[in-house]
Each structure stands twice: as C-alpha cells, then as structure tokens.
C-alpha positions as CSV (number, residue, x, y, z in Angstrom):
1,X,34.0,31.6,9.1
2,X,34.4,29.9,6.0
3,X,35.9,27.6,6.7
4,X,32.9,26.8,9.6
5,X,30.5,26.1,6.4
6,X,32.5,24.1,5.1
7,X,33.0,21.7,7.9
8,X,29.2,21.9,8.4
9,X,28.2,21.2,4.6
10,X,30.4,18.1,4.9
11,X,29.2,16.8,7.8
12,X,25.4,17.8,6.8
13,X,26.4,15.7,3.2
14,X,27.6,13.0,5.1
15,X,24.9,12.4,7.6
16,X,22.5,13.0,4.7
17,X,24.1,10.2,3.0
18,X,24.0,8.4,6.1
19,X,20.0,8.9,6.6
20,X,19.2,8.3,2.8
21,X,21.0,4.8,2.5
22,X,19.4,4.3,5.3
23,X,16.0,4.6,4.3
24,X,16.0,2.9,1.2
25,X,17.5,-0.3,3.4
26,X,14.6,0.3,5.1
27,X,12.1,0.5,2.3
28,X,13.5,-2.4,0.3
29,X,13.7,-4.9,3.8
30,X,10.2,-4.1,4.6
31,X,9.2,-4.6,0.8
32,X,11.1,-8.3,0.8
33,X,9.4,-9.3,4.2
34,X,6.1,-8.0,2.8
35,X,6.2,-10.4,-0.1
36,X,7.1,-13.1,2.3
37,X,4.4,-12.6,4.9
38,X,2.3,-12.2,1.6
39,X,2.9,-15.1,0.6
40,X,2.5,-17.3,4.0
41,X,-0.9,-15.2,4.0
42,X,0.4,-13.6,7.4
43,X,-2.8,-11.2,8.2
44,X,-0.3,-8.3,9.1
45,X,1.2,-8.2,6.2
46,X,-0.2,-4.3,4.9
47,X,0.4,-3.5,8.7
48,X,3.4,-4.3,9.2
49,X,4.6,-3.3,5.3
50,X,3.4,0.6,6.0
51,X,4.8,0.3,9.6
52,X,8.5,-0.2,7.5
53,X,7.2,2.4,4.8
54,X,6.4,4.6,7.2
55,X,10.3,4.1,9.0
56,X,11.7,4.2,5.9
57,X,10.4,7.5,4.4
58,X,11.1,9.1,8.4
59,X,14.6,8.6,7.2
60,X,14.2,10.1,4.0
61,X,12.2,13.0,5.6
62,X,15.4,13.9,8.1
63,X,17.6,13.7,4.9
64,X,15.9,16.3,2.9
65,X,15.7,18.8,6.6
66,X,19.5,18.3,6.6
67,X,19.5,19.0,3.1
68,X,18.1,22.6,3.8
69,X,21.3,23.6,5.6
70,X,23.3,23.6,2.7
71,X,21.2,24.9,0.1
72,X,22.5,28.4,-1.2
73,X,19.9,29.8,-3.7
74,X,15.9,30.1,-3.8
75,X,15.6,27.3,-6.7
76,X,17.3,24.7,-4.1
77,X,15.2,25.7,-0.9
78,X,11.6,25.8,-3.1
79,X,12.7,22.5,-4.7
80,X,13.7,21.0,-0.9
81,X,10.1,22.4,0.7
82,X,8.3,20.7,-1.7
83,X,9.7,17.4,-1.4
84,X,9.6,17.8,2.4
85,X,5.8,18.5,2.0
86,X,5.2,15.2,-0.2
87,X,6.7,13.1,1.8
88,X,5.7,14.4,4.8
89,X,2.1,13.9,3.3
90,X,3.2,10.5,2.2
91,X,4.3,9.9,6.1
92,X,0.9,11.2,7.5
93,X,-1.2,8.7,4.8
94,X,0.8,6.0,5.7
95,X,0.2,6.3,9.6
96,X,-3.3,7.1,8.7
97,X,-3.5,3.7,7.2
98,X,-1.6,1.8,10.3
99,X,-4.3,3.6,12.4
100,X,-7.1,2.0,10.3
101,X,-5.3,-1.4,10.0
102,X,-4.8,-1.7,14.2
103,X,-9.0,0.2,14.4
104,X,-10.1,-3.5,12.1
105,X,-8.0,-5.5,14.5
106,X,-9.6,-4.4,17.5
107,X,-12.9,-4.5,16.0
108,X,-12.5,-8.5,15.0
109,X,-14.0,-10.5,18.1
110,X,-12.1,-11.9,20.4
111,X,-12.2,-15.4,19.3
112,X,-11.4,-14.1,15.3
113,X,-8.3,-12.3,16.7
114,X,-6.7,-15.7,18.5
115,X,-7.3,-17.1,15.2
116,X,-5.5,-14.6,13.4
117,X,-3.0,-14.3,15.9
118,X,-2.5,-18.3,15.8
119,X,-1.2,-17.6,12.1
C-alpha cells in the first residue's frame, strides 16, 4: 500500500509540475501579446489579455487541487484551501471582466463595431 502512495505522489508531483509550467507560459505569452496589441492600439487588447489570464490561472487552479492529494498534515491542506479560494476568486473577477468587456462590444453600434473590427 505504500508503495501505491508513492507511485501516486509522484505522478501527482509530476503532473503538478506539468500544469504549473504550464500556466506561467501561459500568463507570460498572453502578457507579451498584450503589450503588442497595446501597442498597435488593437481594441481587444484587455479582452483578449484576461481571456489568457484567465487560461493561465485555470492551470494554476488544477495544480494547487492536485496539490491536495499529497498533503499530509492540517498546516499544508489550510495553506492549499486558501490559495485555491484566491485564485479561484481571482478566476471569477477575471471572467467577470471578459463578461463586461464582450457586454460594451455588443452595446457599440453596428457601424462602430466594423470600425473596430477593421483594426
């Protein structure tokens, strides 16, 4: 049986590995294209930057409930909830914000939006 957990802590450290390189690629891509599309004044820039924030923190979010099979004491799990619940709060602001972002776009009239989209 023991040797069960350990095949499943080193697969669970691997593939938390796995998720949290991968959301930091994520982060820092969307961050470089932001500053690009900043810069050619795309109009979806802070759309499209908290779309890839909001990827990018997903994969952070399944790192730390992968981390929870592992932990062995109280300290660990308290330490793992709470930063499950900020960036799971982080991850609801941030679709909150694409919602608002995609609400103004629909709202522009039709003949502002073929501008923008022309861009």
């Amino acid at each position: 049986m023991e040797r069960l957990h350990d095949i499943l802590a080193f697969v669970a450290e691997g593939a938390i590995l796995v998720f949290e390189f991968m959301g930091v690629f994520v982060l820092i891509l969307s961050g470089i294209i932001g500053i690009y599309n900043y810069f050619r004044k795309n109009p979806f820039t802070r759309l499209n930057l908290a779309k890839g924030m909001s990827m990018g923190l997903e994969f952070k979010l399944g790192s730390e409930i992968l981390r929870t099979v592992v932990v062995r004491d109280w300290k660990e799990i308290f330490l793992v909830a709470g930063i499950i619940i900020l960036r799971a709060s982080l991850t609801l602001l941030i679709h909150w914000e694409i919602t608002n972002e995609k609400k103004e776009f629909e709202e522009l009239e039709p003949r502002e939006r073929e501008h923008l989209d022309a861009k």
